[in-house]
N, C-alpha and C positions, 0 to 999 in steps of 0.2 A: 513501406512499412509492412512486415509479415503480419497475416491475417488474426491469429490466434492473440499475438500481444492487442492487436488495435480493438479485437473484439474484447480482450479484459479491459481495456483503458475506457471503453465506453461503459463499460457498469461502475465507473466512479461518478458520484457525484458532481452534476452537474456544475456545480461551484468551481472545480478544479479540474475536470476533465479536458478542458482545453489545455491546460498550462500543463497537465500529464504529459498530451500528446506531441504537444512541441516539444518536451523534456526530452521525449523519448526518441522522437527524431533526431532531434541534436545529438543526440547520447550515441545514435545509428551511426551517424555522422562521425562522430569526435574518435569512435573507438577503430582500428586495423580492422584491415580487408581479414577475415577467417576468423573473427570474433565481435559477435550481435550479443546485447543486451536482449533477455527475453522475457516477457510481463509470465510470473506462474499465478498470480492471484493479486485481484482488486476487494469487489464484494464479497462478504464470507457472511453468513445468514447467522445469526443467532445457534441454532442449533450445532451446524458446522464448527463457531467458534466453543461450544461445549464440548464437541467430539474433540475439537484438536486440542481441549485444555486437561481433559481426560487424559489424553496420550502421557504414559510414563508414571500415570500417578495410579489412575486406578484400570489403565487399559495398559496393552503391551508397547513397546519406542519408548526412545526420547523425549523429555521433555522441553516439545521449541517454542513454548508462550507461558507468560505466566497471567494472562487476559482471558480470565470467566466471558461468557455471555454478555456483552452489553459494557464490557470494558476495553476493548479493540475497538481503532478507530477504520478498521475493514470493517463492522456492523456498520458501518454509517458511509459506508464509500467514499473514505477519504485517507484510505491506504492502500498501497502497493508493494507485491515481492516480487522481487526480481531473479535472475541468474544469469550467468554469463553463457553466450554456447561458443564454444572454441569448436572450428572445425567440425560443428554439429554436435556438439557433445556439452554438458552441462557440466561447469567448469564453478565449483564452490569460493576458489583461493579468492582472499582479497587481498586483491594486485594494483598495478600501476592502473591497467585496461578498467577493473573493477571500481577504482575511484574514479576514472572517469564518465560512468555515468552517476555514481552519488555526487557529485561535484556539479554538474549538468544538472542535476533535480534538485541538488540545494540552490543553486542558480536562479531558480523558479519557485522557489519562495517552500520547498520540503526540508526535513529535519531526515536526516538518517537516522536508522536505530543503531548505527555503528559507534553513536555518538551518545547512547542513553549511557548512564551511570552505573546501572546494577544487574540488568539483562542486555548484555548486544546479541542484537536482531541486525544481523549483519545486510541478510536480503532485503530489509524493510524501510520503508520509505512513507512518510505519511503529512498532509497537509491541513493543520488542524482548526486554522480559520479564527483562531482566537478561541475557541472553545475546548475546554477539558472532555474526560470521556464521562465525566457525571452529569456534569450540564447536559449534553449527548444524553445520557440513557434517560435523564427526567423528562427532558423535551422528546423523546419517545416513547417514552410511556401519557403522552396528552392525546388524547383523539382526535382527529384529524389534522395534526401538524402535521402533514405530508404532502408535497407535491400534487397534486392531482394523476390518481395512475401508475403510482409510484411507489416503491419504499424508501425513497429518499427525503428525509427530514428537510420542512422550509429552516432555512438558515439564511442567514445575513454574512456575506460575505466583511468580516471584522479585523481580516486581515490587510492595514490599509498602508502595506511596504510593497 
């Protein structure tokens, strides 16, 4: 496993971070020699997800989320984006190679965002544990609901397929 994916796949939540990284391997696996699955973002900070919800609206780009602060389930390390690298190059198209690693992480229990209804979030990937992203930001905003050491929310793993 390249270094840079395995070190985003370790800032997800402990809950899912194993089932990522087997995801991800498999994914290494599954896909032709001269094209890797590449982790571009797990945790995204509060802040971060305000900067990139800005983008297009009241800052200059695209607009690639429609998740404020505290409604991405990146705030809580329990999403991942991806990209394809062809040949070393960062390759957008979703292709046959391209389902194959959303196919491999729905395998392991993630929902694509290629599959949401009203924004496809084509790179996105996210394992939600039985929990919405409200439940998520109430039980973040409680003091001391956290891991010890941590910004990652105590959770109960409630996803039991």
């Amino acid at each position: 496993m390249e270094t840079e994916s395995l070190s985003k796949l370790n800032q997800l939540h402990p809950l899912i971070r194993q089932s990522a990284i087997d995801a991800y391997n498999e994914a290494v696996k599954n896909t032709p020699i001269g094209v890797h699955p590449y982790i571009t973002e797990t945790y995204r900070s509060f802040a971060e997800s305000d900067k990139l919800y800005a983008q297009g609206r009241t800052e200059p780009g695209e607009i690639v989320t429609n998740s404020k602060a505290g409604q991405s389930y990146h705030n809580f390390g329990l999403a991942l984006d991806f990209v394809l690298l062809v040949n070393g190059k960062e390759d957008w198209e979703v292709n046959k190679d391209w389902m194959t690693v959303v196919n491999t992480f729905k395998k392991y229990g993630f929902t694509w965002g290629g599959d949401f209804a009203n924004f496809k979030d084509y790179p996105h990937l996210e394992k939600k544990l039985g929990y919405n992203w409200r439940q998520l930001l109430a039980m973040y905003q409680v003091p001391n609901n956290f891991i010890a050491g941590t910004q990652y929310l105590k959770l109960n793993d409630q996803n039991t397929a």
